[in-house]
C-alpha positions as a printed Julia matrix, in Angstrom:
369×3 Matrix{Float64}:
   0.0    0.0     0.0
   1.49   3.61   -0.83
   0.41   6.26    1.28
   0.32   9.73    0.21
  -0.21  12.47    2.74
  -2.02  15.82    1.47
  -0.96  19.19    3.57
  -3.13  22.29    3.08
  -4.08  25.41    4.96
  -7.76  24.35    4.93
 -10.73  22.65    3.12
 -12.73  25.88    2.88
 -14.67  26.44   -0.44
 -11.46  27.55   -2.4
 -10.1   26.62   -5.63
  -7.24  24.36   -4.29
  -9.49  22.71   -1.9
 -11.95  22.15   -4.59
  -9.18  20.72   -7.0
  -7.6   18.4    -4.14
 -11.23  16.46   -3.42
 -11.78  16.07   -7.48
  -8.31  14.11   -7.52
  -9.32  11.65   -4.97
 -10.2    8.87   -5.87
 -14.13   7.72   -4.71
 -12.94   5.07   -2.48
  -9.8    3.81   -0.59
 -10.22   0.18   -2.96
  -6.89   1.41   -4.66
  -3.33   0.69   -4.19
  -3.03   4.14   -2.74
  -4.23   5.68    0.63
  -4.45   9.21    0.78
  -4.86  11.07    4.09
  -5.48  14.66    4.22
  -4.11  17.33    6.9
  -5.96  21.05    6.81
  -3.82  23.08    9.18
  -7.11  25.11   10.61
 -10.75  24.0    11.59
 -13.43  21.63   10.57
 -14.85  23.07    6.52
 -17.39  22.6     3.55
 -14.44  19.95    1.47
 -13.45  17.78    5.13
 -16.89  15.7     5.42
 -16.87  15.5     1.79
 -13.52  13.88    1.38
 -14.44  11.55    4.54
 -17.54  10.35    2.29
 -15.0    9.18   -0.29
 -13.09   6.99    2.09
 -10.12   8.86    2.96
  -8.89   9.76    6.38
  -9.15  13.56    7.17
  -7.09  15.71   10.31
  -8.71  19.07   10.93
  -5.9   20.59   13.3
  -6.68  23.57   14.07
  -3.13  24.84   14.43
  -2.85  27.7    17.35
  -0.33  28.96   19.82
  -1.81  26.87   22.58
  -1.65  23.79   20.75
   0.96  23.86   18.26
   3.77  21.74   20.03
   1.28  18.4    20.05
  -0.48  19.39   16.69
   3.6   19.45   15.15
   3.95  16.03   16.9
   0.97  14.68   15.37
   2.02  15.66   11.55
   5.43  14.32   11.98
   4.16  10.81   13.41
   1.82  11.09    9.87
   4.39  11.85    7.77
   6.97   9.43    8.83
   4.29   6.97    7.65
   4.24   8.44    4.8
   5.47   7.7     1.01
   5.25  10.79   -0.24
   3.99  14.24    0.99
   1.73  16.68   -1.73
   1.14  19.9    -0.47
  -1.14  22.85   -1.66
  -0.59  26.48   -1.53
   2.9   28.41   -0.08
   2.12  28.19    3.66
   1.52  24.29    3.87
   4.19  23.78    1.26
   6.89  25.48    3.57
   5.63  23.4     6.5
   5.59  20.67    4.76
   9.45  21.09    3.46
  10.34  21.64    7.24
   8.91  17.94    8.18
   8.63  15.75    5.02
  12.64  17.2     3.72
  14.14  17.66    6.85
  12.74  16.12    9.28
  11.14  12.74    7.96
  13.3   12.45    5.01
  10.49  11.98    2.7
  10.03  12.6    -1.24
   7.86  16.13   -1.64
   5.46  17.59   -4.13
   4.63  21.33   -3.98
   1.34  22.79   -5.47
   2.13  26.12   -6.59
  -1.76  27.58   -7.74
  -1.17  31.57   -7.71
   0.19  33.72  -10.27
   0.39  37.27   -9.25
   3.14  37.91   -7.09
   3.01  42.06   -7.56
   3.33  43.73   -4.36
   0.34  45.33   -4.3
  -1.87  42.35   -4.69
  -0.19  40.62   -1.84
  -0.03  40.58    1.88
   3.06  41.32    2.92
   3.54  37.63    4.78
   2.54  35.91    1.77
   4.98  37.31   -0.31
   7.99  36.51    2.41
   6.39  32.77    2.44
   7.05  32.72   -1.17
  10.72  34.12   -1.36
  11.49  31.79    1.05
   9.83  29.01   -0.84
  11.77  29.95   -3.84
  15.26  29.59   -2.03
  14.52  25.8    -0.69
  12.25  24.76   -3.68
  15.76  23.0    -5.59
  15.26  20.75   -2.85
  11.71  19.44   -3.03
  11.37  16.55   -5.27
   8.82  18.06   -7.63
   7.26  21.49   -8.17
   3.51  21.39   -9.5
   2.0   24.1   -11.16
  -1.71  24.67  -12.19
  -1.26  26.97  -15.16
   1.72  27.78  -17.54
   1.51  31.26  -16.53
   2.22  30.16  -12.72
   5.06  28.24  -13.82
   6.73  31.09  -15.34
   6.27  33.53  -12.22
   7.94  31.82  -10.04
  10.42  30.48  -12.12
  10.79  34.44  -12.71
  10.81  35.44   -8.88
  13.75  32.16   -8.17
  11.47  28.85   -8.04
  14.4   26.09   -9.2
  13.54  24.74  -12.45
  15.07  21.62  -12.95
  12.15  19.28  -11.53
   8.94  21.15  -12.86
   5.2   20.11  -14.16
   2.08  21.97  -15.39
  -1.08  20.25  -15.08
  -4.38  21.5   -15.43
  -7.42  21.86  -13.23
 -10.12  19.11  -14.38
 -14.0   19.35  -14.16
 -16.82  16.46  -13.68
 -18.55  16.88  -16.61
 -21.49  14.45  -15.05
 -21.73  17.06  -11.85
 -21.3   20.27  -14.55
 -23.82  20.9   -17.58
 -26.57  23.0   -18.17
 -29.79  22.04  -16.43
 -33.23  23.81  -18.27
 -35.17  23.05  -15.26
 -32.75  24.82  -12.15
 -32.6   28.09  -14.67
 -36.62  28.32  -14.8
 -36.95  27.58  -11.13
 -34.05  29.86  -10.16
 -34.79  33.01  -12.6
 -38.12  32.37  -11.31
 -37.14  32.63   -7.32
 -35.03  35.68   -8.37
 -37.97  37.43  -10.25
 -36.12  37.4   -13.56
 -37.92  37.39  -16.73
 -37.02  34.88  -19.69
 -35.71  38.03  -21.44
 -33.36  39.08  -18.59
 -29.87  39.0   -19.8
 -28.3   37.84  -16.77
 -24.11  37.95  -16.03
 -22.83  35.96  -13.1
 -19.09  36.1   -11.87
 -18.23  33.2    -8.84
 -15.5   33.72   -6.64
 -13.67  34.87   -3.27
 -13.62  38.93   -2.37
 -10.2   39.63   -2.92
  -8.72  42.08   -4.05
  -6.86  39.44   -7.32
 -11.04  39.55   -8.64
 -11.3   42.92   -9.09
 -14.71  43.68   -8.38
 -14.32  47.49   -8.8
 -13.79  47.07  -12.26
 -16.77  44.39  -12.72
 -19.1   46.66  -11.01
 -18.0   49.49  -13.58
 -18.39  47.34  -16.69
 -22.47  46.33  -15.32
 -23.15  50.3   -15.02
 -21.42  51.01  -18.67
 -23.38  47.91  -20.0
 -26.87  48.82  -18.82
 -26.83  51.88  -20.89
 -27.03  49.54  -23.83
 -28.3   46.34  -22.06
 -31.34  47.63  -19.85
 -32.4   44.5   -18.89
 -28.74  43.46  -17.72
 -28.74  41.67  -13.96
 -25.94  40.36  -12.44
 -25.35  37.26   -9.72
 -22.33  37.07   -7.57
 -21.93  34.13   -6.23
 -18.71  33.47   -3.42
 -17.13  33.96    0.37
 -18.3   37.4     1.06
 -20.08  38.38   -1.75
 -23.44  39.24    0.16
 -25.74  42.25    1.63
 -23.29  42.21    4.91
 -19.8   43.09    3.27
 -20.08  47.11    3.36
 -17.32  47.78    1.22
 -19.36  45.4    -1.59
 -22.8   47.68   -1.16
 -20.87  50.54   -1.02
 -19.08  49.83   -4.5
 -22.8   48.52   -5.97
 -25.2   51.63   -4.79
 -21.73  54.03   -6.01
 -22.28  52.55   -9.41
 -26.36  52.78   -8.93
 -26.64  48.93   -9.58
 -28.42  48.03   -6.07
 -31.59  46.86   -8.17
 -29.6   44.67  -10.66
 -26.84  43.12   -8.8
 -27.59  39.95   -6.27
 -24.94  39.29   -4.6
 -26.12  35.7    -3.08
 -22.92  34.55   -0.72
 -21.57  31.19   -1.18
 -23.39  28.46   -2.67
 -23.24  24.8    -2.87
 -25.43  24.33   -6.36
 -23.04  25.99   -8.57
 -24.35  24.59  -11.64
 -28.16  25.65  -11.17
 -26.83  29.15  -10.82
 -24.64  29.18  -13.75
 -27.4   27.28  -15.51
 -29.72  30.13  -14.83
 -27.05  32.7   -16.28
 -26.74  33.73  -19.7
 -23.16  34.96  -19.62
 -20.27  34.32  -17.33
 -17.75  37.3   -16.29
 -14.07  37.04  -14.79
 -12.61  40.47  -14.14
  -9.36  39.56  -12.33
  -6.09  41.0   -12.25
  -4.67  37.78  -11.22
  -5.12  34.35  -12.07
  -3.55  30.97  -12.5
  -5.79  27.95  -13.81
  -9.61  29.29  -13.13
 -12.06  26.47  -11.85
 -14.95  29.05  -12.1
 -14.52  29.94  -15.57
 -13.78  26.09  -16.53
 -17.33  25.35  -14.52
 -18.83  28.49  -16.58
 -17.86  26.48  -19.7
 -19.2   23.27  -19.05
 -22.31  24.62  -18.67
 -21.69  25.98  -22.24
 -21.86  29.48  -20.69
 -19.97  32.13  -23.11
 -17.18  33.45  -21.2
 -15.81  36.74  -21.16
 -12.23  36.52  -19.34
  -9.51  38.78  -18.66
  -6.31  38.19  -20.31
  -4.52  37.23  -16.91
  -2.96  33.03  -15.72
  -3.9   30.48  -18.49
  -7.56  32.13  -19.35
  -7.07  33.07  -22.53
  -5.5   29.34  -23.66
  -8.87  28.07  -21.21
 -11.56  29.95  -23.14
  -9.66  29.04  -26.44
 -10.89  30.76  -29.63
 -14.83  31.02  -28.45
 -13.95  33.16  -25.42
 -14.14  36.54  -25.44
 -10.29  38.15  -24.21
 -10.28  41.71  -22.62
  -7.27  43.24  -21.21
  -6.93  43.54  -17.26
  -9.0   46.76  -15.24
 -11.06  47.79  -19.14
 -14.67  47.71  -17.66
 -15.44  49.29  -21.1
 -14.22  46.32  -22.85
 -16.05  44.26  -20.86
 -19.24  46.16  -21.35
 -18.65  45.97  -25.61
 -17.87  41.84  -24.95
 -21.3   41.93  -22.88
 -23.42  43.99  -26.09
 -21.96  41.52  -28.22
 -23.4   38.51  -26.45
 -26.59  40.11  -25.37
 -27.29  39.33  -29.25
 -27.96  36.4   -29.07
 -30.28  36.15  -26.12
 -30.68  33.17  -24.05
 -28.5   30.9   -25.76
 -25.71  28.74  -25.13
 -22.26  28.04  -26.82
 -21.8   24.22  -26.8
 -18.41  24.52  -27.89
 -17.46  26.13  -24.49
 -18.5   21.86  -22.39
 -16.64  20.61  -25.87
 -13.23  22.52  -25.06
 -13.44  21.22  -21.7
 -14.52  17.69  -22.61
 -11.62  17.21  -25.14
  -9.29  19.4   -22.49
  -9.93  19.56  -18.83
 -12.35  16.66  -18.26
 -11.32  15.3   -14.47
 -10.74  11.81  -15.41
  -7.8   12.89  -17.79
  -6.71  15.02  -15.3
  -6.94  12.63  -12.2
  -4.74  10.22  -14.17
  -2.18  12.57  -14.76
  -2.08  13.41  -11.06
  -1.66   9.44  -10.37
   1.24   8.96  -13.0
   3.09  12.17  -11.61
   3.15  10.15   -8.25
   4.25   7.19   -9.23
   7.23   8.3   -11.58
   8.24   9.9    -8.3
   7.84   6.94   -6.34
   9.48   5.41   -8.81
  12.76   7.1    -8.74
């Protein structure tokens, strides 16, 4: 039996969390046991990874626990094969016990691609220099999106044991369902000829809302009957600096801002045009979940998004609202319906299967070795 132990900073409803339980396989009938550590509490991806059969160790890392919770991942890890770990806090933890302390073989997931200054705390960005001077030392580097890869091979990642591999999608889970978008639009008061815009993600300063809130106000001059969903951690009545953005920009009676949501698909479903304003990007799963529900896409030109969308996505340069808005015009054309080549791209590209396999041959080339 090989035994692969997963280290990230939590199982929160993030895009690295999300990725990690699609790579899992459904049950632990496999040559391979996988056993997950989140460094913080108890979240929406743990109970869901239990339900496939894998072990899961919410521990709530503080100052008054810390000593036993370090004893507890080094008595994991030294029964360990191999150690994966996601995002630049749990990778540099995991360096300190599966490199120097267990002497076991370690695979970083690097998932971020914006390393400016003034999209970054001031932590993360130390995390990440330090990363880059012990990363020749970790076994394998893993990166989500081409674009990723070449950041940090820019800001001193070591380059000589690199991969890309792409985020993956369950095209059985994702597609466009007639009957959630007439029982949603309904719920939200929408008419059928409501040209509705929906944008899912974190608030963060990387999504840019400032400049998606813009593009709505510039697009309703041509698009009356333009509404927009926002769907994601924080996006809701009770984040002030949100509303405040919305009723500057007069859009308080077209913009729902609906919090997080489990049912992504019925809400994309009930969409008629998906929106990513970010300034920063690496592999998107939102716009890749857009697509299988054959959602037209309008992306900014930021991580992998362009090569994601392909040649049926619409491309508009970073903070253009007014680019955005003349994308939005373009599809408000054609109504209500959908671009079927947007699930194709993803079925002949990104389908989770594919994706899972390449995940399990990266392992065991390294075990290999």
């Amino acid at each position: 039996m090989i035994r692969i132990v997963h280290i990230i900073n939590d199982l929160g409803r993030g895009g690295a969390e999300n990725m990690l339980y699609k790579i899992l396989p459904n049950n632990q009938k496999t040559e391979t046991e996988h056993i997950i550590i989140s460094l913080k509490n108890e979240d929406f991806y743990a109970e869901k990874i239990r339900e496939k059969g894998h072990k899961v160790y919410c521990l709530n890392i503080n100052s008054n626990n810390i000593f036993n919770r370090f004893k507890k991942i080094k008595k994991i890890i030294n029964q360990a094969d191999l150690v994966d770990s996601w995002l630049y806090h749990s990778d540099l933890l995991a360096f300190i016990f599966a490199k120097i302390i267990c002497k076991k073989k370690l695979i970083w997931n690097v998932r971020h691609s914006n390393l400016e200054r003034k999209s970054n705390k001031f932590t993360t960005l130390l995390v990440v220099k330090l990363n880059s001077l012990i990363s020749r030392k970790v076994d394998l580097i893993r990166f989500n999106s081409f674009k990723s890869k070449n950041v940090h091979l820019d800001y001193g990642y070591c380059k000589k044991r690199v991969e890309v591999i792409d985020n993956g999608f369950d095209l059985e889970l994702l597609y466009f369902d007639l009957q959630s978008r007439n029982k949603l639009r309904k719920e939200l008061l929408f008419t059928q000829d409501d040209f509705v815009a929906i944008s899912v993600g974190r608030w963060d300063v990387q999504k840019d809302y400032p400049t998606l809130i813009k593009s709505i106000s510039l697009a309703r001059e041509k698009i009356p009957n333009i509404k927009l969903i926002l769907i994601g951690n924080q996006l809701e009545n009770s984040n002030k600096e949100l509303m405040d953005l919305i009723v500057e920009n007069n859009l308080n009676d077209i913009v729902y801002p609906l919090g997080s949501k489990s049912n992504i698909k019925d809400y994309l479903s009930a969409a008629d045009v998906y929106i990513s304003s970010s300034i920063g990007e690496s592999f998107s799963n939102s716009i890749g979940e857009a697509m299988a529900t054959e959602l037209n896409c309008i992306v900014t030109d930021v991580g992998d998004s362009a090569r994601i969308v392909g040649e049926h996505g619409y491309v508009v340069p970073i903070k253009n609202p007014e680019a955005i808005a003349i994308s939005l015009k373009k599809i408000s054309k054609y109504g209500n319906s959908r671009n079927p080549l947007m699930r194709k791209r993803v079925k002949e590209n990104f389908e989770i299967n594919a994706i899972r396999t390449k995940f399990e041959q990266s392992y065991e080339k390294l075990l290999r070795e």
